[in-house]
C-alpha positions in Angstrom: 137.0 155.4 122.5 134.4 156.9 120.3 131.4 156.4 120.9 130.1 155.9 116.9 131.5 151.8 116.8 129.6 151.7 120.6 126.5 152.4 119.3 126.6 150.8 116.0 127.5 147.3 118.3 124.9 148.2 120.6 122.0 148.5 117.8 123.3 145.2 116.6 123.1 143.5 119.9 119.0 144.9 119.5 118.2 144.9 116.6 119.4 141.5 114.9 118.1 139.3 117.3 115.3 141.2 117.3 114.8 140.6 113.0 116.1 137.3 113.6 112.9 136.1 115.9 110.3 138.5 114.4 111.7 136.3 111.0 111.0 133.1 112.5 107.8 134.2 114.3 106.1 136.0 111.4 105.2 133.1 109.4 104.0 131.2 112.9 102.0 134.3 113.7 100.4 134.1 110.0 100.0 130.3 110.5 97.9 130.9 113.7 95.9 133.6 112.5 95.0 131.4 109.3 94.1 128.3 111.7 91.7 130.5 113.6 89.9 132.1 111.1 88.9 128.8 109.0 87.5 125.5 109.4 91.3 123.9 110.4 90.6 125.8 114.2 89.2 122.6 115.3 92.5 121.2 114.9 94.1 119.1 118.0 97.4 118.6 116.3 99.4 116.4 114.0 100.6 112.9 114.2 103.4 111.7 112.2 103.9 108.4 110.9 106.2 107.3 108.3 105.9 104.3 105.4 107.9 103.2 102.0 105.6 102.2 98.5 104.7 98.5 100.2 101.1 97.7 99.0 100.5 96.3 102.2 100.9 100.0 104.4 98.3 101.4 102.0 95.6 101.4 104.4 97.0 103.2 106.9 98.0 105.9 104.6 95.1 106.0 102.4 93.3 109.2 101.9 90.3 107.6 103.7 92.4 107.0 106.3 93.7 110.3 106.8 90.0 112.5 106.1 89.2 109.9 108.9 91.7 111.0 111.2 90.8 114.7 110.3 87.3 114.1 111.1 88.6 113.7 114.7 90.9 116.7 114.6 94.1 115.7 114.0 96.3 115.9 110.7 97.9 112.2 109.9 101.3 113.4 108.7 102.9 110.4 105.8 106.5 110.6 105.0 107.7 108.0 102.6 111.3 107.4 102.6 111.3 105.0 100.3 112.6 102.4 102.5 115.6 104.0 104.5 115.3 101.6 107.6 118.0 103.4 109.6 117.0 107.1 109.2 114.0 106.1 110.1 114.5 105.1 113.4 116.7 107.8 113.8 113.7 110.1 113.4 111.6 107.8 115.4 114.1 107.8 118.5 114.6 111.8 118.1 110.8 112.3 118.5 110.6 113.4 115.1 108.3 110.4 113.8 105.4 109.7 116.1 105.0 106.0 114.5 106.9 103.8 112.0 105.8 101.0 109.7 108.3 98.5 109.2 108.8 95.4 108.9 109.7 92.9 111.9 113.2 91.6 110.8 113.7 95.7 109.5 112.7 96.9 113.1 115.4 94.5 114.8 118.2 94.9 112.7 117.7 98.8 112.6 116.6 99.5 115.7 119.1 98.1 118.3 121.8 100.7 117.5 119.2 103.2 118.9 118.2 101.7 122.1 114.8 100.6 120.4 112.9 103.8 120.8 109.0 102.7 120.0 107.4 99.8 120.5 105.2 97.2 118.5 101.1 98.1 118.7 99.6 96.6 115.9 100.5 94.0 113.3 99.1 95.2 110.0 99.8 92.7 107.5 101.7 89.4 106.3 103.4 88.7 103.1 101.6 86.1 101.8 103.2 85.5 98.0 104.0 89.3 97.6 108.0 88.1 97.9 110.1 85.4 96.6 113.1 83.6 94.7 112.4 82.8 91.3 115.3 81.3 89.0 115.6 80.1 85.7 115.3 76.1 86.0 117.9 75.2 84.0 120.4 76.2 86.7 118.4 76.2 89.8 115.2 73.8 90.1 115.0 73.5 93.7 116.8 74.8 97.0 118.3 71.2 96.6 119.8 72.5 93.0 122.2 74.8 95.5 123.5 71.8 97.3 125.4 70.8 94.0 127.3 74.1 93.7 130.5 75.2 95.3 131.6 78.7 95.9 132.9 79.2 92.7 130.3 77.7 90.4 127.2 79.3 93.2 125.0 81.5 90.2 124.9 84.9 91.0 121.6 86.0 92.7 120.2 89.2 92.8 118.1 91.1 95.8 117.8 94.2 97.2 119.4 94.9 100.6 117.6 95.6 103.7 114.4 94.9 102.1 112.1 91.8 102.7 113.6 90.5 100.1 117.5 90.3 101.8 115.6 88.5 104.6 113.8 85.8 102.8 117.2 84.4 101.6 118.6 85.1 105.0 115.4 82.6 106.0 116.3 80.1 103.2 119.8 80.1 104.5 119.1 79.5 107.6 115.9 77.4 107.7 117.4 74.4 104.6 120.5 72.7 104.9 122.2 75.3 101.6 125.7 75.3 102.9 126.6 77.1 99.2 123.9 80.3 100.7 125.8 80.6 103.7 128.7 81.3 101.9 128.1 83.3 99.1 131.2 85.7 98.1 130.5 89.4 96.8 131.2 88.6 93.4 128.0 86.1 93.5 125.8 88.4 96.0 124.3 91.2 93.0 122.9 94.0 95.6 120.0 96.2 93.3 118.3 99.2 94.1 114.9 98.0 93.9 113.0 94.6 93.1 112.8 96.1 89.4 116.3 96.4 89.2 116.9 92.7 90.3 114.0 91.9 87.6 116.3 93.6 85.0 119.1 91.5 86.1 117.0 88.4 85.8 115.6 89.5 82.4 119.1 90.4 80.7 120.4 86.8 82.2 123.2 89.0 84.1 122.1 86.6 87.2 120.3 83.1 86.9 118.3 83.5 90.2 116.1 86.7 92.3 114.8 87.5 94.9 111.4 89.6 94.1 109.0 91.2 95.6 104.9 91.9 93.5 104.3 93.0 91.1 108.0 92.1 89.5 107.8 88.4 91.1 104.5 87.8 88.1 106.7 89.4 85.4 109.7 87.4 86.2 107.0 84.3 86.2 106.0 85.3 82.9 109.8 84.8 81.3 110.4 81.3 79.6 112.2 79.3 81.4 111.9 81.3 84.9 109.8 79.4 87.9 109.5 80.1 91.6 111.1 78.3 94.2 110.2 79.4 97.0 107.1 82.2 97.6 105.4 83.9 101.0 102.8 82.4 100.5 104.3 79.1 101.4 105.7 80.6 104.4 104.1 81.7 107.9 104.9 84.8 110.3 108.0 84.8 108.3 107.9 88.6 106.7 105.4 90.6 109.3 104.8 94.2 108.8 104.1 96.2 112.1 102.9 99.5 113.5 105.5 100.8 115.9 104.5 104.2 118.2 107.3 105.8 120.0 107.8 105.3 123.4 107.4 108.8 124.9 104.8 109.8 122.3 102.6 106.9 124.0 103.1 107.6 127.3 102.1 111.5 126.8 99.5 110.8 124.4 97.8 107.3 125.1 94.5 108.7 123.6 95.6 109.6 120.2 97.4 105.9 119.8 94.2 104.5 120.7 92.1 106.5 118.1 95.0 106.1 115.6 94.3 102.2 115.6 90.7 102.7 115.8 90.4 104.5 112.6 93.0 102.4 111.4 90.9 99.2 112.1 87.6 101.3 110.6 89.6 101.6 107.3 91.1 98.4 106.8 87.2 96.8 107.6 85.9 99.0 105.0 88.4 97.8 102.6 87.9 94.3 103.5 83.9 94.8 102.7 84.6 97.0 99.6 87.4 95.2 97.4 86.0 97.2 94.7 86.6 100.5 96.7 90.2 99.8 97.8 91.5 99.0 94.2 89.5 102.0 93.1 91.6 104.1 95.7 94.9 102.9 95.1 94.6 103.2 91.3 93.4 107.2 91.8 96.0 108.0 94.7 99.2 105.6 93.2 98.4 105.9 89.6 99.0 102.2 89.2 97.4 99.8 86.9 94.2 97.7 88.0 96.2 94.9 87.1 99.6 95.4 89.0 97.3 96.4 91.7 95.3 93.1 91.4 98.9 91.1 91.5 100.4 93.5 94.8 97.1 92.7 96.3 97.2 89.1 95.7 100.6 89.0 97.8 99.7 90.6 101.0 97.2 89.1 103.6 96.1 92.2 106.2 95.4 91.1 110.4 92.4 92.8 111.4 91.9 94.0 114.8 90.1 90.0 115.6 93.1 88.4 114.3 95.7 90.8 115.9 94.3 89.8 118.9 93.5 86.7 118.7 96.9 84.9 116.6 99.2 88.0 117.8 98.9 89.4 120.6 97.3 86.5 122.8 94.2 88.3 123.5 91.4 86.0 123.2 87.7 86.9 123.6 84.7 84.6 125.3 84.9 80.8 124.5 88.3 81.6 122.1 92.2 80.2 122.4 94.7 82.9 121.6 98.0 82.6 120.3 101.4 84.6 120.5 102.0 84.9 117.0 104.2 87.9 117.4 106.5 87.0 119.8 106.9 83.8 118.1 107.5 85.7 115.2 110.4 87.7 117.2 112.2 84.8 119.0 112.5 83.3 115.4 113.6 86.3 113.5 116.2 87.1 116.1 117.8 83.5 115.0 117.7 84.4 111.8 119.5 87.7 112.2 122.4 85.9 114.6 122.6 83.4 112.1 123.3 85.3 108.9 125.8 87.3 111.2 124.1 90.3 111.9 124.6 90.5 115.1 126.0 87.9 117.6 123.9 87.1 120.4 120.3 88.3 120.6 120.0 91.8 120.3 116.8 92.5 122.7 116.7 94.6 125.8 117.6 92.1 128.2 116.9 89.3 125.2 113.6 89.4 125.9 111.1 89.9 122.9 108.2 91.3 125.7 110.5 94.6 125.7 109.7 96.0 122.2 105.6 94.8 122.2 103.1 97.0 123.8 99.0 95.0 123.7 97.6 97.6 126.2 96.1 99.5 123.3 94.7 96.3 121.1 94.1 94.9 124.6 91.7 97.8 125.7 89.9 98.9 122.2 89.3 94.7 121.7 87.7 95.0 125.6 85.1 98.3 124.9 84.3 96.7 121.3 83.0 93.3 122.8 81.0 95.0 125.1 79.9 97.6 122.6 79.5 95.5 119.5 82.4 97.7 117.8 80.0 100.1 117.5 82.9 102.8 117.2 84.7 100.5 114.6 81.8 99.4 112.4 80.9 102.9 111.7 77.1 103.1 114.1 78.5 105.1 117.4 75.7 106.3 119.9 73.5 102.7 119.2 75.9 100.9 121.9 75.1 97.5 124.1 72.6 99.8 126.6 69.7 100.0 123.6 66.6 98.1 125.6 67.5 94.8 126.8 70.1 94.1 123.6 67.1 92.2 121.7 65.9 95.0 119.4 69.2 97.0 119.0 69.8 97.6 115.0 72.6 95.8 112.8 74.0 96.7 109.4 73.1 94.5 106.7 75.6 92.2 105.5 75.9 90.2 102.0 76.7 86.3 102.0 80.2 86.7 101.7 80.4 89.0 105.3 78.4 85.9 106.7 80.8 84.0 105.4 83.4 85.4 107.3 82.0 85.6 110.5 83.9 83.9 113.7 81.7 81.3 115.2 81.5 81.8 118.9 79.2 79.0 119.7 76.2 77.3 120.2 73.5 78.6 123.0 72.6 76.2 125.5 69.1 75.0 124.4 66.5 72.2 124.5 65.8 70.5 121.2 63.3 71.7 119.1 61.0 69.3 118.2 59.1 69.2 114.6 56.0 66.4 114.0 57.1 64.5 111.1 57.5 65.9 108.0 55.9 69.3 109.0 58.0 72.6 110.0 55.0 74.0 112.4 56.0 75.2 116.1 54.2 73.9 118.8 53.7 75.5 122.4 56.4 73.8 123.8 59.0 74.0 121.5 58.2 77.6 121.5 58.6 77.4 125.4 62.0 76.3 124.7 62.7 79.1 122.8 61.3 81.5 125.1 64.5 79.8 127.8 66.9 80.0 125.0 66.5 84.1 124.5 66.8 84.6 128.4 70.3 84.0 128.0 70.5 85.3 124.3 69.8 88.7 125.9 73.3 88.5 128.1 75.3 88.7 124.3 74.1 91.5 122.3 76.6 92.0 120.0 76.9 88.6 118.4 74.8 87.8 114.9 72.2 84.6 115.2 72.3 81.7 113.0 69.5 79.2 113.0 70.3 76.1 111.8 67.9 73.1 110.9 68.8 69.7 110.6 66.9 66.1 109.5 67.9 62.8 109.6 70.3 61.6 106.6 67.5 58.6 105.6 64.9 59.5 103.1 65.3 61.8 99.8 68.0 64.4 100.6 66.6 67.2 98.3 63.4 67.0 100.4 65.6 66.8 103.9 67.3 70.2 102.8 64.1 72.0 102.0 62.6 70.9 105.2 65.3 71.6 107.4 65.2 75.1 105.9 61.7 75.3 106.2 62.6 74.8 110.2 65.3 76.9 110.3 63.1 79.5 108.6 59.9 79.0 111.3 62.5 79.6 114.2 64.2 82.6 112.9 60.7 83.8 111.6 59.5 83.4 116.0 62.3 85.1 117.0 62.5 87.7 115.1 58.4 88.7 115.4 58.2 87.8 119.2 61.3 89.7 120.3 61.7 92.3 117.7 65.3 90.8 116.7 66.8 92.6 113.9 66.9 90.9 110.3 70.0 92.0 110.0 71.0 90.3 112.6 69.8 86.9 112.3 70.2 84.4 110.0 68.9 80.8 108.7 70.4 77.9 106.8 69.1 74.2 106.2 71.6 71.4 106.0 69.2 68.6 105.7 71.0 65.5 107.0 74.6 66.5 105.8 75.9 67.4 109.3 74.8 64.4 111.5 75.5 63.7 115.4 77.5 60.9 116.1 75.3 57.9 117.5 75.7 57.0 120.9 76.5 53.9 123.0 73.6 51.6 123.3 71.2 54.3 121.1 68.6 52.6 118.3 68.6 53.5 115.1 64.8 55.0 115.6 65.6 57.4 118.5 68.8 58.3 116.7 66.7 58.9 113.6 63.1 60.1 114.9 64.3 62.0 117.6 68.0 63.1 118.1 68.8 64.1 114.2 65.7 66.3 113.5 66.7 69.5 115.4 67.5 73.1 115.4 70.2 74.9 116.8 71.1 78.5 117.4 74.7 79.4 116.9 76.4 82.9 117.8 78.4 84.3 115.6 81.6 87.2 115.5 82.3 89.7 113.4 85.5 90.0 112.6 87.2 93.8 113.2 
């Protein structure tokens, strides 16, 4: 054999995969050498997460969002797939999505071929109007109209499949007695691309009734003749959009879920205090107009971290009743699903909804912020619970409408305080009371104070409310001088005698009056994260 064909096979055993790897690692080399040599050498890594164009996942993939996440080191990676459910959780099950967004009916149906490979950490938002079935009322009125069709005069109806939209009529079908729903043939089921497509249909009168999701549901509503028939915002923990983390990715990496949903939570509370802000953002990043982005926003009601615990996940904080929202929300959904025929029995790892919802991580950041005052969600980290004795420690400032909103916790234990007739002056002793009443203030350092003064309902109630705000006022003004409480902290409001005590058994109508109506109380309040 010569030996010219040896070497030629020899120096392509060598060489090739030697040009084949010094291919592939050039540009990796050239990566690293960038990294190092700039600002992006700080970086920890990437986490990937993918969404479709709902409004409602536009915090979580908001620029703020992601220059937060960069601020900590790590690149938040969006991929919009413009809906495709299944691929997906393909993706998500391979390990080549860290965390989904989907919706809860999407993540059942989709994710029980594949084992259910993440499970649910966060709920982010509920349709509240954003979806429903409009119709022109000349065919259908009501959901009764349907009762008086059979299956060959049912009107056509169009929707768009494996959307929210599918599974509000799959709702309708199942929740009201609509035999003619149940049993619609293909001819009368019109399948669209999009909500704008099924907004065509409507329009050109090639169906009479369809299901919509904003800002197409206020168009159709602006048609002659069209009305709705059934909206979200009738509806509760009907179409719930979640934050699903894969399973390994948790387990390896528990620390960047939980600073994932922390900056998360950060974001959506800035939005929630900036309305301006977040419409201002979404008009620059999605290039949509103030007003569709007015009518998308009108249709989606976000859970904050407060609520996620509190009506989700069954987390409930001091003096509060927590509800299980979310595996309501499961059990109820998984009916709905066997029902329309999607699958036949309950799909769930051992049928049991506990199997696909992970609370550790709202569980533990809910824990740290109660004892920190959220100090690493609201924005002020390094001025946590252990400033002084928790009297003196700073707060933001906050307009009415953030009062508003806050939680109330309850009211401290305290002695009555006293006012002479007429007069809003503090005496020794009701000051003494006062003095008591902060020993145990000092044990809840996180909550916001409101004083509130009350009078008796008799007399001219223009001149009650000014005194009982005077009151409130002389309270808040001891506090706040004696103990170095924060303004921003602590608040006071005068209801006169609009919120009176109920009388007791066997009290007269002077002590009830004199003594038991004048009074101020000091309520703690929550802010909700």
């Amino acid at each position: 054999m010569k030996k010219t064909p040896i070497l030629v096979v020899l120096f392509l055993l060598v060489c090739l995969p030697g040009l084949y790897f010094a291919k592939r690692l050039i540009p990796v080399l050239k990566s690293r050498v960038q990294q190092q040599t700039s600002d992006a050498k700080d970086l920890k890594g990437k986490i990937s997460l993918a969404i479709d164009d709902w409004i409602g996942y536009y915090p979580i993939s908001s620029g703020r969002m992601k220059k937060a996440m960069r601020s900590e080191g790590y690149l938040l990676d969006i991929s919009n797939d413009g809906g495709d459910y299944p691929a997906r959780m393909k993706m998500l099950r391979e390990g080549e999505l860290d965390f989904a967004v989907v919706t809860v009916d999407s993540y059942i149906l989709n994710a029980a071929s594949v084992d259910f490979p993440g499970t649910i950490v966060a709920i982010l938002d509920e349709s509240k109007g954003g979806d429903a079935m409009v119709a022109y009322t000349n065919v259908v009125s009501s959901l009764d109209s349907f009762k008086s069709f059979n299956a060959q005069t049912m009107p056509k109806i169009a929707y768009t499949p494996a959307s929210p939209s599918q599974h509000l009529l799959k709702a309708i079908s199942s929740h009201f007695n609509v035999p003619a729903l149940k049993k619609m043939s293909r001819n009368q089921r019109v399948e669209t691309k999009d909500s704008q497509e099924a907004l065509k249909f409507l329009l050109e009168k090639k169906v009479s009734v369809a299901v919509l999701w904003e800002p197409n549901v206020s168009k159709a509503l602006e048609i002659p003749g069209v009305a709705k028939i059934l909206g979200t915002e009738s509806t509760s923990r009907l179409i719930v959009d979640i934050l699903v983390v894969n399973r390994e990715f948790a387990l390896k990496n528990p620390e960047q879920v939980d600073l994932l949903l922390k900056t998360y939570f950060r974001t959506l509370k800035f939005y929630a205090d900036n309305q301006e802000e977040l419409e201002k953002d979404i008009n620059t990043e999605l290039k949509l107009s103030r007003d569709s982005i007015k009518k998308m926003l009108n249709g989606v009601a976000w859970v904050n971290l407060s609520e996620n615990c509190q009506a989700w996940f069954g987390i409930s904080g001091p003096g509060q009743i927590a509800e299980q929202g979310l595996i309501d929300t499961i059990q109820s959904t998984v009916e709905i699903l066997v029902e329309s025929g999607d699958f036949k029995e309950d799909p769930l790892p051992d049928k049991d909804p506990y199997r696909i919802v992970n609370s550790s991580f709202i569980q533990q950041i809910y824990n740290v912020g109660i004892k920190n005052g959220f100090a690493t969600l609201s924005g002020n980290p390094g001025r946590g619970a252990d400033v002084g004795d928790g009297l003196s420690r700073p707060f933001k400032p906050m307009t009415d409408a953030q009062w508003a909103k806050l939680r109330a916790v309850g009211s401290l234990n305290i002695e009555p305080v006293m006012f002479q007739s007429g007069v809003a002056d503090l005496d020794v002793s009701e000051k003494e009371k006062l003095d008591a009443m902060v020993s145990r203030l000092k044990h809840y350092p996180t909550f916001r104070i409101l004083v509130e003064g009350h009078t008796s309902f008799l007399g001219d109630a223009a001149a009650n409310l000014a005194l009982s705000q005077e009151r409130a006022d002389a309270v808040m003004r001891y506090l706040t001088i004696t103990y170095a409480i924060d303004s921003n902290r602590i608040r006071s409001v005068g209801y006169g005698g609009t919120k009176p005590l109920p009388m007791q058994p066997g009290e007269s109508e002077r002590a009830y009056h004199t003594y038991r109506l004048p009074r101020v109380e000091v309520s703690l309040l929550q802010e909700s994260f």
